[in-house]
BALOBA-1460 file (C-alpha; in Angstrom, 3 decimals):
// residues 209
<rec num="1" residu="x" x="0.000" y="0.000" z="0.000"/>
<rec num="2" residu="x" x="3.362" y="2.363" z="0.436"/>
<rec num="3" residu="x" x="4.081" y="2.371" z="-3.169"/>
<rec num="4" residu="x" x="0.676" y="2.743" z="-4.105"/>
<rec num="5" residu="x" x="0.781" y="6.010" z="-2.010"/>
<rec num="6" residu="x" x="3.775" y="7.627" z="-3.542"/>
<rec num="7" residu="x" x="3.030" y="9.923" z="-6.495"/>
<rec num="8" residu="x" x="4.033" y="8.509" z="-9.993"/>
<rec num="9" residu="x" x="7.329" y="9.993" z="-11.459"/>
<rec num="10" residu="x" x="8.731" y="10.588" z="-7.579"/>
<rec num="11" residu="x" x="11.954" y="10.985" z="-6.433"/>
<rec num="12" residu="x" x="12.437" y="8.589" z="-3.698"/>
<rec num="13" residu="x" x="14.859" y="7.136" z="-0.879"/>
<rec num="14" residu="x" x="14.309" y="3.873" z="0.842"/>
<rec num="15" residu="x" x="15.907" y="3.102" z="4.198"/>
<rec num="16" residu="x" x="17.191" y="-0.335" z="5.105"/>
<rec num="17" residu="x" x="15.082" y="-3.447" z="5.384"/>
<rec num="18" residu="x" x="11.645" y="-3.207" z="5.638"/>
<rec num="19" residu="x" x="11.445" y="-0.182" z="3.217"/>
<rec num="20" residu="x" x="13.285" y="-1.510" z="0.408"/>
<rec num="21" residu="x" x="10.141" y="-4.166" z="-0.389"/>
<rec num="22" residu="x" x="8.177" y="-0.668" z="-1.642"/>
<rec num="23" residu="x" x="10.921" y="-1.252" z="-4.389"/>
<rec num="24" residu="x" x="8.673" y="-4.804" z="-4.916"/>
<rec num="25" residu="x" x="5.293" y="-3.107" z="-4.994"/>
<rec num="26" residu="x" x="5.274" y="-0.570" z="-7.271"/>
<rec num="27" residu="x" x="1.544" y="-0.650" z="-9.402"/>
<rec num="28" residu="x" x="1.811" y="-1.354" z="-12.887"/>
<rec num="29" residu="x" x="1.903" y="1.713" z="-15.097"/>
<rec num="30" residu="x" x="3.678" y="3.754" z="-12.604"/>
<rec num="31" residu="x" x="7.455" y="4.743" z="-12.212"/>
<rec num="32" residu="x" x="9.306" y="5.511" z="-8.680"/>
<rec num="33" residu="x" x="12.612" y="6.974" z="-9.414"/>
<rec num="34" residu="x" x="14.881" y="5.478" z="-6.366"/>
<rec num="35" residu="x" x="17.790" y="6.917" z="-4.831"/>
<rec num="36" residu="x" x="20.217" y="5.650" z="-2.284"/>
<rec num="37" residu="x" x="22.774" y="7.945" z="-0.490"/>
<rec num="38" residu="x" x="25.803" y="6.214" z="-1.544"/>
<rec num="39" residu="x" x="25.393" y="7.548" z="-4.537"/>
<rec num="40" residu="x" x="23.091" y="6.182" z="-7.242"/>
<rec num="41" residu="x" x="19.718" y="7.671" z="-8.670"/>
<rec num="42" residu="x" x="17.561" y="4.921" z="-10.773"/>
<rec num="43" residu="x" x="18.144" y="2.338" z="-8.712"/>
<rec num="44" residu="x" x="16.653" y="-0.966" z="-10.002"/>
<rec num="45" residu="x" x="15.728" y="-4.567" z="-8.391"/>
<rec num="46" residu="x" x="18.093" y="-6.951" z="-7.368"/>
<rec num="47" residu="x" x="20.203" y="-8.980" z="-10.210"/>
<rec num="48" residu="x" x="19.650" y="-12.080" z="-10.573"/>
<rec num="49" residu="x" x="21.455" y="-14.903" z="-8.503"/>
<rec num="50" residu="x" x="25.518" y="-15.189" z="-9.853"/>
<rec num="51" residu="x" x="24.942" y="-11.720" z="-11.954"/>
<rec num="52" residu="x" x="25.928" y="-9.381" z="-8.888"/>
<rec num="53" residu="x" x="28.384" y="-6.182" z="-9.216"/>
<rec num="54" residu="x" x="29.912" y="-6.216" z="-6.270"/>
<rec num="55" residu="x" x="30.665" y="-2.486" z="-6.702"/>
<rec num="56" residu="x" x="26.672" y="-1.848" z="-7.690"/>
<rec num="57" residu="x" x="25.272" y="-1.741" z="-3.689"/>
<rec num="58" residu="x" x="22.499" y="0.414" z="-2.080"/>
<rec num="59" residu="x" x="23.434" y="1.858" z="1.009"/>
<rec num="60" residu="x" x="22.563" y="-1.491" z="3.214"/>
<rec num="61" residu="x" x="25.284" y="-3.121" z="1.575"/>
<rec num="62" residu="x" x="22.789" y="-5.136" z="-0.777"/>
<rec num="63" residu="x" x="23.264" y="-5.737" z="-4.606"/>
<rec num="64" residu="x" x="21.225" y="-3.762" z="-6.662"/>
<rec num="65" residu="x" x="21.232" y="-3.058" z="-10.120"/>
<rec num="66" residu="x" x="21.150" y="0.506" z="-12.479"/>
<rec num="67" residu="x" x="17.838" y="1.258" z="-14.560"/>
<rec num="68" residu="x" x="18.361" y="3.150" z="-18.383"/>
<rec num="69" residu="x" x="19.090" y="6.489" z="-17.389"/>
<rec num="70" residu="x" x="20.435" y="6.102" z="-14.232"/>
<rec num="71" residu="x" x="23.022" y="8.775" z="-12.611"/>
<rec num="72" residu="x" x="26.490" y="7.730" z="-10.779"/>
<rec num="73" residu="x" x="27.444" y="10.673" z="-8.109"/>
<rec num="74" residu="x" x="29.956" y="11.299" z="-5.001"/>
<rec num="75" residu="x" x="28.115" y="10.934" z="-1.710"/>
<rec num="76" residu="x" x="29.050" y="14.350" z="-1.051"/>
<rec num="77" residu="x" x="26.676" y="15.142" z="-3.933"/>
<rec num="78" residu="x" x="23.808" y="12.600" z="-2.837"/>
<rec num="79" residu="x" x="23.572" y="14.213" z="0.572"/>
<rec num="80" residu="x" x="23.216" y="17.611" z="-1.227"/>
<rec num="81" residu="x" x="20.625" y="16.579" z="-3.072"/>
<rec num="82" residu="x" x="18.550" y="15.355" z="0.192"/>
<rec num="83" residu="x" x="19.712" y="18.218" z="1.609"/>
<rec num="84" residu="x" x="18.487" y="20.597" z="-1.266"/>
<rec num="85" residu="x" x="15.323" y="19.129" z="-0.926"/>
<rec num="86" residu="x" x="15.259" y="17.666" z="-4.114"/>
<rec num="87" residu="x" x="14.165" y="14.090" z="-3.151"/>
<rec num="88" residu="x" x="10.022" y="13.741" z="-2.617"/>
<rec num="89" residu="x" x="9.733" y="10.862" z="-0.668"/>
<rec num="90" residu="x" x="11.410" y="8.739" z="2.232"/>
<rec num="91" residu="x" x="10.405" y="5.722" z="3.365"/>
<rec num="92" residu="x" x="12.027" y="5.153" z="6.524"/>
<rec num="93" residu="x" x="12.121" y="1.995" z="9.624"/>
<rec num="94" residu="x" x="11.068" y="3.262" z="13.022"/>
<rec num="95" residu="x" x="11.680" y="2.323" z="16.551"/>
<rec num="96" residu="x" x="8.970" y="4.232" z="17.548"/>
<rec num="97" residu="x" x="6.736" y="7.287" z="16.514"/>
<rec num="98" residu="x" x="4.625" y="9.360" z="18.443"/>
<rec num="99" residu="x" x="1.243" y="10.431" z="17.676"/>
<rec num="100" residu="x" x="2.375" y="13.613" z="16.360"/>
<rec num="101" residu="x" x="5.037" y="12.643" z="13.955"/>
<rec num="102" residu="x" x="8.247" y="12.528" z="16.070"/>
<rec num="103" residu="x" x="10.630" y="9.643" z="14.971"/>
<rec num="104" residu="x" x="13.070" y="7.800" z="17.024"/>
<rec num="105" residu="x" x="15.214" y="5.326" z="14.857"/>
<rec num="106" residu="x" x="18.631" y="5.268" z="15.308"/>
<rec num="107" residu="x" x="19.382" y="4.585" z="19.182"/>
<rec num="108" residu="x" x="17.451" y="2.948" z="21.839"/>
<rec num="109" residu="x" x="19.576" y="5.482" z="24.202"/>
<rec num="110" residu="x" x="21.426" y="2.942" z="26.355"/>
<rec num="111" residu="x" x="24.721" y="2.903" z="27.323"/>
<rec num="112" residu="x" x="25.654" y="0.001" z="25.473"/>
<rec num="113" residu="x" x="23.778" y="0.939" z="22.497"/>
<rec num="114" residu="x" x="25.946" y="1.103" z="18.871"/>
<rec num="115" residu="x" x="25.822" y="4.692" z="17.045"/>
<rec num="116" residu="x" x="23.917" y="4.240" z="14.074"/>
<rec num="117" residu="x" x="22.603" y="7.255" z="12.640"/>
<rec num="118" residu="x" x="22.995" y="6.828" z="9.527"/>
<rec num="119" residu="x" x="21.905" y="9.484" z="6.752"/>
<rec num="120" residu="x" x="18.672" y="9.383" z="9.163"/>
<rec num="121" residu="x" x="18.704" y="12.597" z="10.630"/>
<rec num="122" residu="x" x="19.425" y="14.532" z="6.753"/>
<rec num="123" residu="x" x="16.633" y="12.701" z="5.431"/>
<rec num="124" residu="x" x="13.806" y="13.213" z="7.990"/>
<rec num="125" residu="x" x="15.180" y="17.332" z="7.278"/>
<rec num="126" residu="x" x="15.644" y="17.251" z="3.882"/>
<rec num="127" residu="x" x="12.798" y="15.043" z="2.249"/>
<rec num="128" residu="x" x="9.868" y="16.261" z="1.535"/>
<rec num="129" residu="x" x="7.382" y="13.856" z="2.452"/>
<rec num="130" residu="x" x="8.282" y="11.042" z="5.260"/>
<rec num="131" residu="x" x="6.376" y="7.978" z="5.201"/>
<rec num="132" residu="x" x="7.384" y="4.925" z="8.315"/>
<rec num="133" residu="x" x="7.216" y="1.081" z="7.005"/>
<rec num="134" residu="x" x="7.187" y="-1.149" z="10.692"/>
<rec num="135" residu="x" x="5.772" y="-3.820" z="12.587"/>
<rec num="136" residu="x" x="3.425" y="-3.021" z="14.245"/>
<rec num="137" residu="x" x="5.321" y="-3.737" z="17.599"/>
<rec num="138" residu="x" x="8.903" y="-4.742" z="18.796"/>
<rec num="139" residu="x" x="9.559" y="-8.483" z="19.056"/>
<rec num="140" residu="x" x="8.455" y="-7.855" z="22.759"/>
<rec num="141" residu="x" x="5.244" y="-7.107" z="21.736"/>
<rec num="142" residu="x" x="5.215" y="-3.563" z="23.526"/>
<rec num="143" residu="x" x="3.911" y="-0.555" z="21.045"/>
<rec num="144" residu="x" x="5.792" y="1.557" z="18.435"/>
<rec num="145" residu="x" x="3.293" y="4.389" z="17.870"/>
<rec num="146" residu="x" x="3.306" y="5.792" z="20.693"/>
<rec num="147" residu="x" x="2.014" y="9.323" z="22.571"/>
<rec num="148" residu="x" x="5.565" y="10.036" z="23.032"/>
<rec num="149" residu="x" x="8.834" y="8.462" z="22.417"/>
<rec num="150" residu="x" x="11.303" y="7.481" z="24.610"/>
<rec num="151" residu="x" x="13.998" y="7.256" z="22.519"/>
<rec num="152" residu="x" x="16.300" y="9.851" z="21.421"/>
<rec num="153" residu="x" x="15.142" y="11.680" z="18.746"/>
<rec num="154" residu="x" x="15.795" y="11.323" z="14.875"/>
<rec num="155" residu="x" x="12.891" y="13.813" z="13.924"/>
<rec num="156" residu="x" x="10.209" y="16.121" z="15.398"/>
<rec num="157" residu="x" x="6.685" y="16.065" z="13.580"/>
<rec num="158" residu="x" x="8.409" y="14.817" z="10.674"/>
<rec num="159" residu="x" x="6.343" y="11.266" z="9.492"/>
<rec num="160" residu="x" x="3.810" y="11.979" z="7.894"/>
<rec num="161" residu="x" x="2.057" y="8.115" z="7.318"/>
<rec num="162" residu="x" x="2.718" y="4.763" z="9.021"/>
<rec num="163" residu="x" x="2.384" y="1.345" z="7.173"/>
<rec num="164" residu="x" x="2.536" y="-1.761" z="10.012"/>
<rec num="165" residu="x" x="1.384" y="-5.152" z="9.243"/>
<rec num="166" residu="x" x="-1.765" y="-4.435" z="11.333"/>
<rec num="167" residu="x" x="-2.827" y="-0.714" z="10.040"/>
<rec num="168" residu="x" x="-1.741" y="2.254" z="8.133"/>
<rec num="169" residu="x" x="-2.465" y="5.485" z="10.289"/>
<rec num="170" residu="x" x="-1.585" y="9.245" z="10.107"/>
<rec num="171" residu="x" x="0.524" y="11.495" z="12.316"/>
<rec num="172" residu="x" x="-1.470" y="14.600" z="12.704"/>
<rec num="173" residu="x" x="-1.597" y="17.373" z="15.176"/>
<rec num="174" residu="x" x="-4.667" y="15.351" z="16.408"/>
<rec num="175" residu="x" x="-3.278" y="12.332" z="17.030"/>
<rec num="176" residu="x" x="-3.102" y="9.203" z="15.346"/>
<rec num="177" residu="x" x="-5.766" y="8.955" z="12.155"/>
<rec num="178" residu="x" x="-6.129" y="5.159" z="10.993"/>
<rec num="179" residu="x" x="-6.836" y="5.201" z="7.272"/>
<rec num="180" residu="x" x="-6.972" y="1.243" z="6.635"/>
<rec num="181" residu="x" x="-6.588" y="-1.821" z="8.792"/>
<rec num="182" residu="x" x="-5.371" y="-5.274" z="7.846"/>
<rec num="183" residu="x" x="-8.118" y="-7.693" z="6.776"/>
<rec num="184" residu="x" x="-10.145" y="-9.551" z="9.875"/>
<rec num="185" residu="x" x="-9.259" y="-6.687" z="12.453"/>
<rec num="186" residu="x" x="-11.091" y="-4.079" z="14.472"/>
<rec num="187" residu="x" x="-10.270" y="-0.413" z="15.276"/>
<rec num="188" residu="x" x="-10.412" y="-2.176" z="19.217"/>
<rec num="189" residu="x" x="-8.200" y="-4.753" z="17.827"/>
<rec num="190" residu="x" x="-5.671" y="-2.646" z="16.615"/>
<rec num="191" residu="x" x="-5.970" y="-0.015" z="19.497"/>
<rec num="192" residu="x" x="-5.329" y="-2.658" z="21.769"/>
<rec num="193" residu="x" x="-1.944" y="-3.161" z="20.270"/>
<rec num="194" residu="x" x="-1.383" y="0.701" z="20.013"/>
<rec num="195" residu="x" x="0.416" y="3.320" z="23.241"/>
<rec num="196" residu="x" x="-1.718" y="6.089" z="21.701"/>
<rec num="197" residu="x" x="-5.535" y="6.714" z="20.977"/>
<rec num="198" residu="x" x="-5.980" y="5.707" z="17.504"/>
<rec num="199" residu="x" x="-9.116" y="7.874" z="15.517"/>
<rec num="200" residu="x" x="-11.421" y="6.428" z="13.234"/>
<rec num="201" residu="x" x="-10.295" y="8.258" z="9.310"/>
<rec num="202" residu="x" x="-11.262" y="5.761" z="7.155"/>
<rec num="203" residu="x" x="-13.662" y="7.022" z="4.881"/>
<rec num="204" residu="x" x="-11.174" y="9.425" z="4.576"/>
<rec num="205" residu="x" x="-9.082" y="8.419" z="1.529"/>
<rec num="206" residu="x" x="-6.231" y="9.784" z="-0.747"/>
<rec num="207" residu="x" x="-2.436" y="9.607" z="-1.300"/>
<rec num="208" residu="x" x="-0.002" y="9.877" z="1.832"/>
<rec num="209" residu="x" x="0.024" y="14.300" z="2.770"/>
């Protein structure tokens, strides 16, 4: 439902794991132009087993391979371009999210915890639009979306959508909006599984803000 969200002819960056399967998804007829930080624009979908460039990589580290048209650039240059504002569309993995769009993704905060930061922090300020693709809930089963988070900050009010495998709701200024849930549930049976009131907006309908 991510992909089918994302404006045809965008500009967009995928963070690692989860978000790269919009790459998968993309509705027939439409084209999603995606970048990676390390340096590529027009990236395309994985080669086929024994055909890998170990020199063609998105930014997890994971063979990918070059659509016609596609631009070569130093980092330097792919971090001014999501800094210039010239990318539409992020699609980002979340720790947590609050109810108003705050995203925490790159530390838990502990002591022990390994620096990972990323190109996180340049994205959530430079991208236009920032969608979050997540379970639901940590393998602990406690909540992601959240009223607040507890985890140090990637983002304030920055996410504008969040895809889980149990609903796809909106950060507003309001408070989480659900615009779809996952076949067989509830709005109780997702709220139940949720740290923040979750509002009814699904006969409102329309691309991601």
């Amino acid at each position: 439902m991510a992909a089918a969200d994302i404006p045809d002819g965008s500009y967009v960056n995928l963070g690692i794991g989860i978000p790269e399967l919009v790459a998968r998804s993309v509705p027939a007829g439409r084209q999603l132009i995606f970048h990676t930080e390390n340096g590529l624009l027009g990236v395309g979908p994985p080669p086929a087993e024994g055909n890998e460039d170990p020199e063609l990589i998105n930014a997890g580290k994971k063979p990918v391979t070059a659509i016609p048209g596609a631009a070569y650039f130093h980092h330097a240059d792919s971090f001014a371009m999501i800094r210039g504002g010239h990318i539409d569309v992020c699609v980002l993995g979340a720790m947590q999210v609050s109810e108003t769009g705050d995203l925490a993704n790159w530390s838990t905060g502990e002591p022990d915890a390994i620096p990972a930061v990323g190109g996180a922090m340049d994205l959530v300020a430079g991208v236009k639009t920032i969608l979050v693709l997540t379970e639901h809930t940590t393998r602990d089963g406690e909540p992601k979306l959240l009223r607040t988070c507890t985890f140090p900050l990637t983002g304030v009010g920055v996410v504008s959508r969040v895809y889980t495998n149990l609903a796809v709701a909106d950060a507003t200024p309001r408070g989480f909006v659900a615009r779809a849930l996952a076949p067989g549930l509830s709005l109780a049976d997702v709220q139940r599984w949720t740290g923040a009131p979750l509002a009814d907006g699904r006969s409102t309908t329309g691309r991601a803000p």
